[in-house]
Kinemage of the C-alpha trace (Angstrom):
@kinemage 1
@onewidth
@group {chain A} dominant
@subgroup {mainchain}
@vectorlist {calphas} color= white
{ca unk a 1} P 85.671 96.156 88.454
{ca unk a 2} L 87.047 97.514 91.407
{ca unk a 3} L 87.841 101.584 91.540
{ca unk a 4} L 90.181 103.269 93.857
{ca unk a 5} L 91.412 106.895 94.562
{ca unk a 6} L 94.346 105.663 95.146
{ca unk a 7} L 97.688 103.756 93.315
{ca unk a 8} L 98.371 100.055 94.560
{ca unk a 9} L 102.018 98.945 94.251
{ca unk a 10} L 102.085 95.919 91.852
{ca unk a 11} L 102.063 93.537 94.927
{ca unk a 12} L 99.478 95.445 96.911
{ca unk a 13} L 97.194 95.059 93.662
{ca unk a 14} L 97.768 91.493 93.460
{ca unk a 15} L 96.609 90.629 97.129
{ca unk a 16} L 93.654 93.240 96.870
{ca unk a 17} L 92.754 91.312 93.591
{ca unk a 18} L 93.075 87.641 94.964
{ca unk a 19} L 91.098 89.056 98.114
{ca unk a 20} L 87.793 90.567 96.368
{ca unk a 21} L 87.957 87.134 93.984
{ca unk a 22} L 87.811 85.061 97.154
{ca unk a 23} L 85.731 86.936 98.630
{ca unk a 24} L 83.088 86.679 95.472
{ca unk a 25} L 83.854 82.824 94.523
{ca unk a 26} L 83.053 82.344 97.911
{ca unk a 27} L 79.630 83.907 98.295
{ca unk a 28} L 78.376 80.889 95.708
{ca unk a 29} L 77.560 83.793 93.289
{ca unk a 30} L 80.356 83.835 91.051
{ca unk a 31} L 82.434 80.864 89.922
{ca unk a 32} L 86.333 80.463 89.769
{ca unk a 33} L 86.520 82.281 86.327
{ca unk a 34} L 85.377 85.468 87.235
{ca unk a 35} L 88.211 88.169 86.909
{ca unk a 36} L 88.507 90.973 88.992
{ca unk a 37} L 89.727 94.228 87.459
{ca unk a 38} L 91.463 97.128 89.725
{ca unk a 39} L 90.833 100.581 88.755
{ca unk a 40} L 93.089 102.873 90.568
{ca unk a 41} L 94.358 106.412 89.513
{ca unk a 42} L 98.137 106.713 88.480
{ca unk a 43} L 100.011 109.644 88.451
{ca unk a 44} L 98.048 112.158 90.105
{ca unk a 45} L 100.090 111.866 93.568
{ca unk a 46} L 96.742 111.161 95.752
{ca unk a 47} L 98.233 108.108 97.407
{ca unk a 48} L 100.329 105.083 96.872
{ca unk a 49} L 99.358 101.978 98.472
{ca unk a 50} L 101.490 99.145 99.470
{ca unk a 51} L 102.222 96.004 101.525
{ca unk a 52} L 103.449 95.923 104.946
{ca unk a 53} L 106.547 94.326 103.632
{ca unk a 54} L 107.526 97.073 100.803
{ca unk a 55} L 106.623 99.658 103.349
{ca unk a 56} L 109.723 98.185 105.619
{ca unk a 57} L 112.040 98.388 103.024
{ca unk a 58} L 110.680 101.419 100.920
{ca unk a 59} L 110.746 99.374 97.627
{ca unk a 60} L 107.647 101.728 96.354
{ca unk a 61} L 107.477 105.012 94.398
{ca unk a 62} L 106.173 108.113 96.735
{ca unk a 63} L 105.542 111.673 96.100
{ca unk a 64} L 108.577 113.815 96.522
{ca unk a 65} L 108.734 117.549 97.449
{ca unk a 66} L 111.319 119.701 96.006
{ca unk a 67} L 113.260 118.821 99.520
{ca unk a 68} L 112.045 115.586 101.186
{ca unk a 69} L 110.104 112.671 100.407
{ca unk a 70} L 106.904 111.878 102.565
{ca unk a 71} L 106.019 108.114 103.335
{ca unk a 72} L 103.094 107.222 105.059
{ca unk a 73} L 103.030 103.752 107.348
{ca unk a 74} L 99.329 103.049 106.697
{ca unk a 75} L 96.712 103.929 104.287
């Protein structure tokens, strides 16, 4: 299990997940059927994290203020 501070976007938390797996399966210390859980905390407006691609076209939730939105280009 894998905890963030943070919120992944659906795709962001799929290409974290296939990273740390490859990363493990490749050490020789886990096999292929090891599973890889993401822990992240939702809702609390700490940060959203997402790929390079949904940044460009802003296909993500983000915290609004009662007068703007904020996104942020890296995390």
């Amino acid at each position: 299990m894998v905890i963030f501070g943070s919120e992944f976007t659906t795709m962001a938390g799929r290409r974290l997940r296939d990273a740390v797996k490859n990363i493990l399966t490749n050490s020789g210390q886990f096999d292929n059927n090891i599973h890889v859980v993401l822990a992240g905390l939702t809702n609390t407006y700490s940060q959203y994290i997402t790929t390079y691609e949904e940044y460009q076209v802003q296909r993500y939730e983000v915290r609004k203020f009662p007068d703007h939105f904020i996104f942020f280009r890296t995390t």
